[in-house]
C-alpha positions in Angstrom: 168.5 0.8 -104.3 168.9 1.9 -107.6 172.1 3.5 -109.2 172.1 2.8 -113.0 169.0 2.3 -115.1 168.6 1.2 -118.4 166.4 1.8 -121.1 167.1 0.2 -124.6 165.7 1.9 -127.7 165.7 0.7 -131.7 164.4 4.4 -132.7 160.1 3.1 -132.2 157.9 5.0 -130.2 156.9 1.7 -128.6 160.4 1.0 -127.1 159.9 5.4 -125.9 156.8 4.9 -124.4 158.9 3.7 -120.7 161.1 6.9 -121.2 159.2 9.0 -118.2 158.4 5.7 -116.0 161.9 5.1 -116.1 162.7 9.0 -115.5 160.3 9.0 -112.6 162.0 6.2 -111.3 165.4 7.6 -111.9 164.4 11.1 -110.0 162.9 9.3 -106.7 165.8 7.1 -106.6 168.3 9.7 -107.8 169.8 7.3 -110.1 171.6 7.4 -113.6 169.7 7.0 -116.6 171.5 4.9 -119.4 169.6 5.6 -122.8 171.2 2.4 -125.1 170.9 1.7 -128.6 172.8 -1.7 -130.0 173.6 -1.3 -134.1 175.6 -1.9 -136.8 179.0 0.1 -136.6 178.2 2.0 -140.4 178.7 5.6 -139.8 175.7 7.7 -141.1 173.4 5.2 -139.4 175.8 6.2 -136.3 175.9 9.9 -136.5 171.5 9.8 -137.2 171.5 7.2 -134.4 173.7 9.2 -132.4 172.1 12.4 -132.4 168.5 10.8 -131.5 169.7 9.1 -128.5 172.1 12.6 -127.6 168.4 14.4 -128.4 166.2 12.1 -125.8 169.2 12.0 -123.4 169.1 16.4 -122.9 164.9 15.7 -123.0 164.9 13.7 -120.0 167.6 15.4 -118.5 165.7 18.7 -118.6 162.3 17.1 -117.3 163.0 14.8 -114.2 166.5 17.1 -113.3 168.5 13.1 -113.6 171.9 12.5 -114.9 171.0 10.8 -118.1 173.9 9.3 -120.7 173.3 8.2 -124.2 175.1 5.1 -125.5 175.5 3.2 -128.9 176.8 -0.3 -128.7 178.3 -1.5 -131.2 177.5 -5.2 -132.0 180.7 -5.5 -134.0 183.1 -4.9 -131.1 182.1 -8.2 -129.6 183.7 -11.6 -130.3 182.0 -13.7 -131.6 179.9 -11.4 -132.8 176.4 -10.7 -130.5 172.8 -10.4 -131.7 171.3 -7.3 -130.1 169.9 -8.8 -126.6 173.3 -10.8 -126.0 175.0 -7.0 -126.6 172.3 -5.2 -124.4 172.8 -8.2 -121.8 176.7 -7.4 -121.7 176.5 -3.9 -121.5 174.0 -4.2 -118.8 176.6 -6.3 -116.6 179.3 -4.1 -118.3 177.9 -0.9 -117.0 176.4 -1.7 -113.6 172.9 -1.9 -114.0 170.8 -2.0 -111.3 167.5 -2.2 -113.6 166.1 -2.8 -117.0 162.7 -1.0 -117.6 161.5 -2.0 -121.3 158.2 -1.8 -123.7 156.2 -4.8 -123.3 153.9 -5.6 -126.6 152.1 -8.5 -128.5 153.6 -10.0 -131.3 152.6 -8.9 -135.6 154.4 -5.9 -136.5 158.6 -6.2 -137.0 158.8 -3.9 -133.9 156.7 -5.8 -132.1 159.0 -8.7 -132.6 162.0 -7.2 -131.9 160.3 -5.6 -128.5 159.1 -9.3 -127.5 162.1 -11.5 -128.6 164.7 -9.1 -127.4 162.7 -8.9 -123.8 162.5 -11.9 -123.8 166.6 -12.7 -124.4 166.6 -10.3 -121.9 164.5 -11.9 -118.9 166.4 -15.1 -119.4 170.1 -13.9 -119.2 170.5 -10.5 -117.6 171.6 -10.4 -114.1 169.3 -7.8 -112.9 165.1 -7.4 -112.7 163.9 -6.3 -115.9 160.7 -4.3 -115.8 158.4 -4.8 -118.2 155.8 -1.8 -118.8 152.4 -2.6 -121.7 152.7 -0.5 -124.2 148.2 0.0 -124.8 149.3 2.3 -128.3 150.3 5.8 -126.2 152.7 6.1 -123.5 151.6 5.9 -120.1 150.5 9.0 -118.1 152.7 10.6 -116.2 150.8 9.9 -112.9 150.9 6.3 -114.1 153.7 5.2 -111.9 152.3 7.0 -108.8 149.1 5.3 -108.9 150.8 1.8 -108.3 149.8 0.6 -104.6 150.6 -3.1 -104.5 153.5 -4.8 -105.5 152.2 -8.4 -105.7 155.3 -11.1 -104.9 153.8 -14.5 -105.9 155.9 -17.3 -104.1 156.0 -21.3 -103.9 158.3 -21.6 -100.8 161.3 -21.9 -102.8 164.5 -19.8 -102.5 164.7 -19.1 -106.6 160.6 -17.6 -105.8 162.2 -15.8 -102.8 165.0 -13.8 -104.3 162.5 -11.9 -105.9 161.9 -10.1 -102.9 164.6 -7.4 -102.6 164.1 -6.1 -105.9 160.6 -6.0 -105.1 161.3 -3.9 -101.6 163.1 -1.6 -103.7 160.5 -0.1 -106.5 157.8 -0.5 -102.7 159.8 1.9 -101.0 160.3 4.2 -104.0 156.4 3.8 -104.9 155.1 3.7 -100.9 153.2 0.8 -101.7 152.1 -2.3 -100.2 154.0 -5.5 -100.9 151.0 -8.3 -101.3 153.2 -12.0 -100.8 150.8 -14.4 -102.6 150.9 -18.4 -102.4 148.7 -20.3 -104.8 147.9 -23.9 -103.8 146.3 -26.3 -105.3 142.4 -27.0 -103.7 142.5 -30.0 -101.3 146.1 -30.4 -102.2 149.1 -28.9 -99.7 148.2 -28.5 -96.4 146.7 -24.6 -95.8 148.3 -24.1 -92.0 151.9 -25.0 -93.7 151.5 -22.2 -96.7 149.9 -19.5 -94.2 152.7 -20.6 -91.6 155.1 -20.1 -94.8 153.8 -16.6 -95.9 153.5 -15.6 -92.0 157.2 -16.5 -91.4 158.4 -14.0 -94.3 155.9 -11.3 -93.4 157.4 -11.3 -89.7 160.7 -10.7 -91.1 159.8 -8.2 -93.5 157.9 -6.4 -91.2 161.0 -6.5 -89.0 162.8 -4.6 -91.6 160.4 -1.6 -91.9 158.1 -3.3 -95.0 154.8 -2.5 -95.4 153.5 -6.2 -96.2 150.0 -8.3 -96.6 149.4 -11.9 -96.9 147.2 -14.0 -99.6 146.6 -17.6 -99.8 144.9 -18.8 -103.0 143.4 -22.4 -103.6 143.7 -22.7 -107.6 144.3 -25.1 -109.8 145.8 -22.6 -112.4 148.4 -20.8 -110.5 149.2 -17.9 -113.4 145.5 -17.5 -113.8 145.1 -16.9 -110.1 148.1 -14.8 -110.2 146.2 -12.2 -112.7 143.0 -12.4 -110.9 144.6 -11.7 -108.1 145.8 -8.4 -109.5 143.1 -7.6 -111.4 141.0 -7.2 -108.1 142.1 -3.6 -107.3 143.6 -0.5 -109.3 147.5 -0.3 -109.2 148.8 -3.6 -109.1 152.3 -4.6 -110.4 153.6 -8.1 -110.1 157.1 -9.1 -109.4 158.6 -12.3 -109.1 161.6 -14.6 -110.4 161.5 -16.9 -113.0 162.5 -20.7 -112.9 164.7 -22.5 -115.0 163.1 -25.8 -114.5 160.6 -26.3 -116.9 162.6 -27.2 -120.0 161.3 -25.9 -123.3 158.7 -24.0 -121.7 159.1 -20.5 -123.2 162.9 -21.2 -123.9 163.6 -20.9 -119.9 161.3 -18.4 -119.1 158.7 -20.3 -117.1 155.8 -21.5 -117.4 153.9 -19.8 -114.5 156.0 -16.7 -115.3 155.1 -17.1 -119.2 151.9 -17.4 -118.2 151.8 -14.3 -116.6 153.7 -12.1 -119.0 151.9 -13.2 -121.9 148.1 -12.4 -120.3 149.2 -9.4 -117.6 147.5 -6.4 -118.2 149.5 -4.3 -115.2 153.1 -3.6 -115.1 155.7 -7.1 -114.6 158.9 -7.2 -113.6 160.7 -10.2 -113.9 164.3 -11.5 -112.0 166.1 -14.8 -113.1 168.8 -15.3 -110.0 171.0 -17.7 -112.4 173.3 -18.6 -109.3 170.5 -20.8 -108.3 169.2 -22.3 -111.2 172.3 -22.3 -113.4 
């Protein structure tokens, strides 16, 4: 369960806009919040930098009753020196993190970019799930994180897809939703009794540990495409699931089925590279 989570703000109101999802998820779980901002060590930009974070810190403090810290890392203090995802990525394994909730936008604006290319740094290095929230041009409601009902688990029957899973159980049992394990195979291709027999097997186990789970074999060719459908089929979906480090150049590690996903997902993703298997 959650301890430590972390939010990382560059002063927008995009990167706000997962303040209260990440407060709400900080109250259930009665964990820290860790407000974080990574800048250049010149003092006025500090002290203004400083007081913003020490301003949102009391804010959501005083509206979901958490522990909340404000920090600013100072890119200088590392050697060599670290661009601001590397920094955010060490201070994540510095501090303890147990989760990363961030803004998740399209690319134009120079906020935009940093949002995308620093999330991105982020899903390929940093040793716990980062949750990725779309930022639609307002923050979400607060009832937003309430109304999520299915955390969707998409797996391929190997272990990297599988450790997914505990993260996943963790934001289930803080939501009471349903975790939905979905297969996609290709039509005509991999036998259908061996992927049912497959998603059965991890159900019964799940089950055995108190999970509330469901079962969903797809035949698709496009397996990211079936992914989205899949969640786009009912209100108050989120996805989870680990990334590869198999396909090369594909999105710099990220994945392509995973890519895929990110890029086109209109619902909440969060996203878990388990480097100890793919290295």
């Amino acid at each position: 369960m959650y301890r430590k989570i972390l939010v990382p703000l560059n002063g927008s109101k995009q990167a706000e806009c997962v303040l209260d999802i990440a407060g709400e998820l900080a109250s259930r779980a009665g964990a820290q919040l860790d407000l974080v901002h990574v800048g250049a060590a010149l003092e006025a930009r500090s002290l203004a930098t400083d007081a913003y974070l020490e301003s949102l810190a009391q804010q959501m403090a005083e509206r979901w009753r958490i522990q909340t810290t404000a920090t600013i890392v100072d890119d200088e203090r590392f050697e060599p020196k670290l661009d601001v995802a590397g920094a955010l990525f060490q201070f994540a394994c510095d501090s303890q993190a147990d989760l990363v909730v961030m803004a998740r936008l399209g690319r134009g604006s120079l906020v935009r970019m940093w949002l995308s290319s620093v999330s991105e740094r982020m899903i390929r290095w940093c040793p716990v799930p980062v949750l990725l929230w779309r930022y639609t041009g307002s923050a979400p409601e607060p009832e937003t994180l309430s109304a999520v009902r299915r955390i969707i688990v998409p797996l391929d029957g190997s272990r990297v897809a599988e450790e997914v899973l505990d993260h996943a159980i963790d934001i289930q049992r803080l939501l009471d939703a349903t975790l939905h394990l979905v297969r996609v195979i290709a039509p005509s291709g991999e036998a259908a009794r061996q992927a049912h027999d497959y998603l059965d097997a991890i159900a019964a186990m799940l089950n055995g540990h108190g999970v509330q789970v469901q079962t969903h074999l797809i035949e698709a060719e496009a397996v990211s495409q079936a992914i989205l459908a899949y969640a786009a089929r009912a209100p108050g979906a989120m996805i989870a699931m680990s990334t590869h480090g198999y396909t090369g150049i594909a999105r710099m590690l990220l994945g392509s089925v995973a890519a895929g996903v990110l890029d086109n997902a209109t619902v909440p993703v969060m996203l878990f590279r388990p480097i100890d298997l793919v290295g």
